[in-house]
Backbone as JSON, one array per atom type, in Angstrom:
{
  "sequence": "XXXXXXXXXXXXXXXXXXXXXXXXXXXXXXXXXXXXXXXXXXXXXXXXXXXXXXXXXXXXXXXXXXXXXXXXXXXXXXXXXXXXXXXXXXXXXXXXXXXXXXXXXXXXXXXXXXXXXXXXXXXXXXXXXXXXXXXXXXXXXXXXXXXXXXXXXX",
  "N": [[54.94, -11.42, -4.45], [51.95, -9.83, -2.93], [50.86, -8.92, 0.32], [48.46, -9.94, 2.34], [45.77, -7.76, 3.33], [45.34, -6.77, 6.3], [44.25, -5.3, 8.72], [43.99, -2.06, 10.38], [47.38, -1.13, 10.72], [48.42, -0.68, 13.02], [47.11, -1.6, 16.5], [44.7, -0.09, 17.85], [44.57, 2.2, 16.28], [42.72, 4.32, 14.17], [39.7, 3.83, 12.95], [38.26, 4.37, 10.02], [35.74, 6.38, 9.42], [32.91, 5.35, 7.95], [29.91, 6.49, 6.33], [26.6, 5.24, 7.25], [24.01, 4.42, 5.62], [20.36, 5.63, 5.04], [17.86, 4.36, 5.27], [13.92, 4.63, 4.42], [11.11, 3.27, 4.93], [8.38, 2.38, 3.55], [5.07, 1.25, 4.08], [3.13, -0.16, 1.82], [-0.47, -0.2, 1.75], [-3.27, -2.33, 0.14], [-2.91, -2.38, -2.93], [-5.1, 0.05, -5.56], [-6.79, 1.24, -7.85], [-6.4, 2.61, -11.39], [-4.11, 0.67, -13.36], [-3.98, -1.22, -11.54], [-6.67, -2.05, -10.87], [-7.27, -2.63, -12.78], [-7.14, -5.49, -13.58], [-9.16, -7.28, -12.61], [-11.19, -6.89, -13.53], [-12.13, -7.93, -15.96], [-12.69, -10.24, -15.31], [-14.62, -10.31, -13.13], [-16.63, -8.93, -15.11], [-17.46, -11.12, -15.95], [-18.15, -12.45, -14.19], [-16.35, -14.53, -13.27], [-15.11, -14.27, -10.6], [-15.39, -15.42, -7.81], [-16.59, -14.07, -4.64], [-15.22, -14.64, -1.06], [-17.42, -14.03, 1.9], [-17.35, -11.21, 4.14], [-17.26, -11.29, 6.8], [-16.48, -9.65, 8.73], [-14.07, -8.85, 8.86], [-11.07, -6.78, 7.6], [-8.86, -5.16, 5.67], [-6.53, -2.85, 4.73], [-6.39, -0.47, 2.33], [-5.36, 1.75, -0.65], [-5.09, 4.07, -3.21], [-3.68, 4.42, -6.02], [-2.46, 6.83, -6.77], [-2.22, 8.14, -5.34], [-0.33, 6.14, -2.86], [1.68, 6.95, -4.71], [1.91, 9.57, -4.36], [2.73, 9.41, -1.76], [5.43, 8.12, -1.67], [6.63, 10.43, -2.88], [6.75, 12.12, -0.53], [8.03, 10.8, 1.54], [10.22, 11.21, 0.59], [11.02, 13.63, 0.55], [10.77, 14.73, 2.66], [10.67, 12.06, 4.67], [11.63, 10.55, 7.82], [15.47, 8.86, 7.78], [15.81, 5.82, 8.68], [13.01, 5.3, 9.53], [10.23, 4.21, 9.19], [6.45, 3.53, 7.46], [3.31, 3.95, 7.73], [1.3, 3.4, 4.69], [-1.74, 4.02, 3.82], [-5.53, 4.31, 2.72], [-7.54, 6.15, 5.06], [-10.08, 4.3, 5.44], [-10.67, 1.51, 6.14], [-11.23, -1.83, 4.65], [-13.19, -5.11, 3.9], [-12.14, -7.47, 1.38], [-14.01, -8.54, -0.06], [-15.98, -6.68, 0.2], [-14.73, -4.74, -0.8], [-14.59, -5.28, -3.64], [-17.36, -5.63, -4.56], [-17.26, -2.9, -4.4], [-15.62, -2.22, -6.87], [-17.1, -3.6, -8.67], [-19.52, -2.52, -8.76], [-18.6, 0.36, -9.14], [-17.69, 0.29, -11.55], [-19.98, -0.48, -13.25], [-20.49, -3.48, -13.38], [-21.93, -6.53, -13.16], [-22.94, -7.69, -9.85], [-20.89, -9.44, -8.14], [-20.39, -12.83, -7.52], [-21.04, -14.85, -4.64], [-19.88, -16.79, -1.65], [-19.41, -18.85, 1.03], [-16.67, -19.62, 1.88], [-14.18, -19.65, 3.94], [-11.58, -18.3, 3.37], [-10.57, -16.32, 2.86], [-8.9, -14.97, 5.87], [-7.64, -12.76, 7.04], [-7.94, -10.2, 9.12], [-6.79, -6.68, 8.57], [-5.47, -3.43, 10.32], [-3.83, -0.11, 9.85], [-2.56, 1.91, 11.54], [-1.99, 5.46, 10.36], [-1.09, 7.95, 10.98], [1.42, 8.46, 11.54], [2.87, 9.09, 9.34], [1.01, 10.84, 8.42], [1.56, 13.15, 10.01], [4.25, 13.09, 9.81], [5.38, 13.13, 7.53], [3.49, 15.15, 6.27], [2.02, 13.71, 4.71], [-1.73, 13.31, 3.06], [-4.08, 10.81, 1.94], [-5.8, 11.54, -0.87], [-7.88, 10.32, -1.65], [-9.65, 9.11, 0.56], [-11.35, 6.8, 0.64], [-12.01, 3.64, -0.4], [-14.15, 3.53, -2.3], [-14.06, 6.6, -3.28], [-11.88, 6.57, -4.79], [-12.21, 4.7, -6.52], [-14.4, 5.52, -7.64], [-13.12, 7.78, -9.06], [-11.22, 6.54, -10.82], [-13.03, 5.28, -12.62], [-13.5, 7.69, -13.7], [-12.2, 8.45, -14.95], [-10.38, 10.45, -13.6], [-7.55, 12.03, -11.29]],
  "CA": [[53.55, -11.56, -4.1], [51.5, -9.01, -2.01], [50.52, -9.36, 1.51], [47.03, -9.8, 2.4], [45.38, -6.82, 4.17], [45.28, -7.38, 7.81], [43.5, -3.61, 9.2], [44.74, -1.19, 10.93], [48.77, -1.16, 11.0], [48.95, -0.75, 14.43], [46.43, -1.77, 17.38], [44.03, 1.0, 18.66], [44.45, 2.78, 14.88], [41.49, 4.68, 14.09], [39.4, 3.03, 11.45], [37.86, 5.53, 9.13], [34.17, 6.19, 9.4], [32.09, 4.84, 7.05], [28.53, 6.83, 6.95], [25.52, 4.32, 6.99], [22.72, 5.28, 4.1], [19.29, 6.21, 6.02], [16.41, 3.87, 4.58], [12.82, 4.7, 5.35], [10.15, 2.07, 4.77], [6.77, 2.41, 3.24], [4.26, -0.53, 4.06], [1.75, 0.17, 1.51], [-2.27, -1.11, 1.98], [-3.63, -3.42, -1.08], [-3.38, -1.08, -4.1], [-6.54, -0.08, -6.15], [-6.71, 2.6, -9.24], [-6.09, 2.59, -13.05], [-2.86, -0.29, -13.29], [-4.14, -1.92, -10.16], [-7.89, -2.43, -10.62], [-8.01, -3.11, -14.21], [-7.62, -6.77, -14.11], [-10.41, -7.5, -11.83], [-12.53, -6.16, -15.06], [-12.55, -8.52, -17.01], [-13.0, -11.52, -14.02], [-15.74, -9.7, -12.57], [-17.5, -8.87, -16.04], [-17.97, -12.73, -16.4], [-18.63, -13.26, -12.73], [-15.6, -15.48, -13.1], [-14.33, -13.85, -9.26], [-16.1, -15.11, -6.6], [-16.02, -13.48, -3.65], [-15.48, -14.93, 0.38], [-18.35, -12.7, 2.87], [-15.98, -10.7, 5.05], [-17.33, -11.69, 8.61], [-15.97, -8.43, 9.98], [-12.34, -8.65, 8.87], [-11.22, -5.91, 7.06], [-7.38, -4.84, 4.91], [-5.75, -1.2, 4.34], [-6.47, -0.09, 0.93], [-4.94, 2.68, -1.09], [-4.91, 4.23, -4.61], [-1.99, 4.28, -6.36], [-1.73, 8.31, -6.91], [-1.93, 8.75, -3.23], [0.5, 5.93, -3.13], [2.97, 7.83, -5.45], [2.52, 11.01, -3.42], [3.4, 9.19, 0.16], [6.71, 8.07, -2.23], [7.59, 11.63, -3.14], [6.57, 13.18, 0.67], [9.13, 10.62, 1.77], [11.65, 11.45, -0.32], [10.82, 14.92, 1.07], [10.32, 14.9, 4.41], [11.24, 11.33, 5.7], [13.4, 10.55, 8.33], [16.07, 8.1, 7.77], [15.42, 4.62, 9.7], [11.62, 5.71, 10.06], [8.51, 3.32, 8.77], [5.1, 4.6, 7.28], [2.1, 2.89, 6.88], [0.71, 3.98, 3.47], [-3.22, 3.5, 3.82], [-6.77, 5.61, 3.04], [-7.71, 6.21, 6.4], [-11.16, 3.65, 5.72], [-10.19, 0.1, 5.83], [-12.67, -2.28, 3.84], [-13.03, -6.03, 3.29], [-11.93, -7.95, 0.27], [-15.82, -8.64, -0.72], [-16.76, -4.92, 0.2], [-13.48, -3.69, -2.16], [-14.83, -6.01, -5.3], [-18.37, -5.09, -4.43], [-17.38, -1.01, -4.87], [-15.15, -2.27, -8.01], [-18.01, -4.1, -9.9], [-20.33, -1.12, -8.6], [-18.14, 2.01, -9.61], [-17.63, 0.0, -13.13], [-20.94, -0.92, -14.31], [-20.8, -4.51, -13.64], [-22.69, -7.69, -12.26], [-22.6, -7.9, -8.53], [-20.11, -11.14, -7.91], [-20.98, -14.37, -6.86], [-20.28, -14.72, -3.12], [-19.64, -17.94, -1.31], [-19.02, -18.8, 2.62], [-15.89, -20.04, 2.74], [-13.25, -18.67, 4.84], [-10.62, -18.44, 2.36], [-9.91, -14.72, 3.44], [-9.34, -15.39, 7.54], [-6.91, -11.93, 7.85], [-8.35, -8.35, 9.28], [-5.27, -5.26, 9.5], [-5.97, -2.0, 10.17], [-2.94, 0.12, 10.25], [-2.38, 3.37, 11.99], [-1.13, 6.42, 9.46], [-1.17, 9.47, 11.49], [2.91, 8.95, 11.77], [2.72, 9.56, 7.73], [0.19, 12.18, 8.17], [2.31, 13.85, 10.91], [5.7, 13.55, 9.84], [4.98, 13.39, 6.02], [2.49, 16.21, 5.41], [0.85, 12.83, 3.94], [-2.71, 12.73, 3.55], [-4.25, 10.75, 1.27], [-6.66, 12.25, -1.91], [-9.16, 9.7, -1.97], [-9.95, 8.83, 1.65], [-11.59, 5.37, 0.58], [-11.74, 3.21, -2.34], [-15.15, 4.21, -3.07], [-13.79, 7.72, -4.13], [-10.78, 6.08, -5.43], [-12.76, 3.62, -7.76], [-14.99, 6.68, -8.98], [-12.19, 8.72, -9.97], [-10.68, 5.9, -11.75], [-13.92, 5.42, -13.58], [-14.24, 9.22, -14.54], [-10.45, 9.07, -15.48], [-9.47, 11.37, -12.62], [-7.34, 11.35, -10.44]],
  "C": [[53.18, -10.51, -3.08], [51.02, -9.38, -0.88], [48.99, -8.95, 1.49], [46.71, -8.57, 3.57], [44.77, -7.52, 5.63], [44.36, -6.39, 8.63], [44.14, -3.61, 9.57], [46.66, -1.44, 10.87], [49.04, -0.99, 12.57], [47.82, -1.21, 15.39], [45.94, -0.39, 18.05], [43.77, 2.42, 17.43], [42.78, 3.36, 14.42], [40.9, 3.92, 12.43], [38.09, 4.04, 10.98], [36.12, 5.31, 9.57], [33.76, 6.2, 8.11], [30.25, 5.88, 7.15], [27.42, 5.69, 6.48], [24.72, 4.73, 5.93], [21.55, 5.28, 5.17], [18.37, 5.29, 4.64], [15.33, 4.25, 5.11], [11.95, 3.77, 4.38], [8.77, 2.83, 4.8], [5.95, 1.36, 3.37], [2.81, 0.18, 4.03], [0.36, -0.42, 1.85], [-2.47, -1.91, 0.69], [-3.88, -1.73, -2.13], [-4.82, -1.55, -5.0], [-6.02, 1.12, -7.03], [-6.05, 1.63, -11.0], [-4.48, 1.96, -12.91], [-3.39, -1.2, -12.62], [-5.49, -2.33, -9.92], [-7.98, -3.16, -11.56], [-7.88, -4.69, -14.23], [-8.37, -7.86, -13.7], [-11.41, -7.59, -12.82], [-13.4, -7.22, -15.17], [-13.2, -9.79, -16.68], [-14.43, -10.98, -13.46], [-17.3, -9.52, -13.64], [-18.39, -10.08, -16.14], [-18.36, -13.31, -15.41], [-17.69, -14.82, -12.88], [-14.88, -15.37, -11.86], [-15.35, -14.07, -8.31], [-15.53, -15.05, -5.46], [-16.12, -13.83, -2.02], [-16.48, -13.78, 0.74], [-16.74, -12.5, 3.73], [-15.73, -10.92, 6.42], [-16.69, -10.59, 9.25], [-14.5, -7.73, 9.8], [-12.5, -7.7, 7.51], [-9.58, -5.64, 6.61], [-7.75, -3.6, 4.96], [-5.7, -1.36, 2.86], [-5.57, 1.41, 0.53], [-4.7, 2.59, -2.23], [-3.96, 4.8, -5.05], [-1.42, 6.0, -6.58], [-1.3, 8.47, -5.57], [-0.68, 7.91, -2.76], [2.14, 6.81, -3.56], [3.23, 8.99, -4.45], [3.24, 10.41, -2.01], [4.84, 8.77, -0.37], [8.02, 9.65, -2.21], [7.5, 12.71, -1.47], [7.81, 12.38, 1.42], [10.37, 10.89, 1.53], [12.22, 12.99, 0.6], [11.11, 15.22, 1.96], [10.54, 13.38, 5.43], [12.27, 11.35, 6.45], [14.03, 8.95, 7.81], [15.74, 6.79, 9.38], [14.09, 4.71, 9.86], [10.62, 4.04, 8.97], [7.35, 4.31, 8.5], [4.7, 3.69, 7.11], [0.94, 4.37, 5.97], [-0.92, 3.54, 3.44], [-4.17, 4.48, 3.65], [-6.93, 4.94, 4.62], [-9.74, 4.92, 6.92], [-11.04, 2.06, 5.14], [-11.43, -0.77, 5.28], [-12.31, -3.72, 3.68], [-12.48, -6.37, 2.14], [-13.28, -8.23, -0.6], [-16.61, -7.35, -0.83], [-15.51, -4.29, -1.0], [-14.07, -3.97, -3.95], [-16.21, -5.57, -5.58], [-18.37, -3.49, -5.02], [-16.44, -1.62, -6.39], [-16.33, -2.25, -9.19], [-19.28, -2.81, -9.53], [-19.99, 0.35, -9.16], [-17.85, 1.44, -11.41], [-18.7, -0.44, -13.87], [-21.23, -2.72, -14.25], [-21.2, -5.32, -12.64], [-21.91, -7.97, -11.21], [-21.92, -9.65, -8.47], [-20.21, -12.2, -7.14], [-20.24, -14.25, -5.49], [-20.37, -16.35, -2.57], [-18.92, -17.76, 0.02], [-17.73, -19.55, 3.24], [-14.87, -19.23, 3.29], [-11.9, -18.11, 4.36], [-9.58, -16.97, 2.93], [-10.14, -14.44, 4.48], [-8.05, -13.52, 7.89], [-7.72, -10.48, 8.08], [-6.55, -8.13, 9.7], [-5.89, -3.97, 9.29], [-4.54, -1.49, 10.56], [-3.04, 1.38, 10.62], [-1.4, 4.17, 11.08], [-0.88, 7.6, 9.99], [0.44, 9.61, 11.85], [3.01, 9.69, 10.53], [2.27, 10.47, 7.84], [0.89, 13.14, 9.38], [3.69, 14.22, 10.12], [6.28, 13.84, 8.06], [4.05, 14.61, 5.41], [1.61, 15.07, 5.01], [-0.28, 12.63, 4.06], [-3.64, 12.33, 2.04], [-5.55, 11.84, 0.33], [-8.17, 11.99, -1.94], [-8.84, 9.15, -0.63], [-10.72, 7.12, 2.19], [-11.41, 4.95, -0.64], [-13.12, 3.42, -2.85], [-14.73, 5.71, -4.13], [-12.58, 7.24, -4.82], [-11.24, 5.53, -6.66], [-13.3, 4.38, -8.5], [-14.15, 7.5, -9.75], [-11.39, 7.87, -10.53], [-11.4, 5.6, -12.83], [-14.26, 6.81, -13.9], [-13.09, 9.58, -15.46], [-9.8, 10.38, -14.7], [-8.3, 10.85, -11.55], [-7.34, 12.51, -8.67]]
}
């Protein structure tokens, strides 16, 4: 029978280095664009989405090309152990985001209703991304985001 591994053979034995892997962290905003809008459509068409008022509070948005690029500028240019916050630089309600949806697509403004359902504002700071990434997003809000998904651009 074999003996079970114990480390080192002797006391004070150097124990091999291991190198760690280097993760860096993206903490995207609420995605929007062509994948990521489309199934709002069809809820919205029918005024089957109604929408909380925003009272002031406001989420980090971002469209999914710009997305992809803050993927490949990391890849690029992150550091290992680092964080990004992935966001257009113009933060927007959940009632103001559905509002520019059913507006940049042609369809009936969505029933609104006062309850509080949606109690979180975040705004996140990106200028580490746009510093240490080159990253800056394409579409700067989801207004230009939503139009160039309805023109088929990107």
């Amino acid at each position: 029978m074999g003996t079970a591994h114990r480390g080192p053979a002797r006391e004070g034995a150097a124990h091999p280095r291991v190198p760690r892997p280097g993760g860096i962290a993206l903490r995207f905003g609420l995605l929007h664009g062509p994948g990521g809008t489309d199934g709002l459509l069809p809820l919205l068409c029918k005024r089957q989405l109604p929408v909380p008022h925003d009272r002031g509070r406001v989420l980090p948005w971002v469209e999914l090309g710009d997305a992809a690029r803050a993927v490949v500028a990391a890849v690029e240019r992150g550091r290992p152990g680092q964080a990004y916050n992935i966001a257009d630089p113009t933060p927007l309600g959940f009632r103001a985001h559905l509002l520019r949806v059913a507006e940049t697509s042609g369809l009936p403004r969505p029933m609104s209703y006062a309850h509080d359902v949606m109690s979180t504002t975040l705004r996140v700071p990106t200028a580490k991304a746009e510093r240490e990434l080159g990253w800056i997003p394409v579409h700067p809000d989801a207004r230009d985001g939503l139009a160039a998904m309805r023109a088929g651009t990107r």
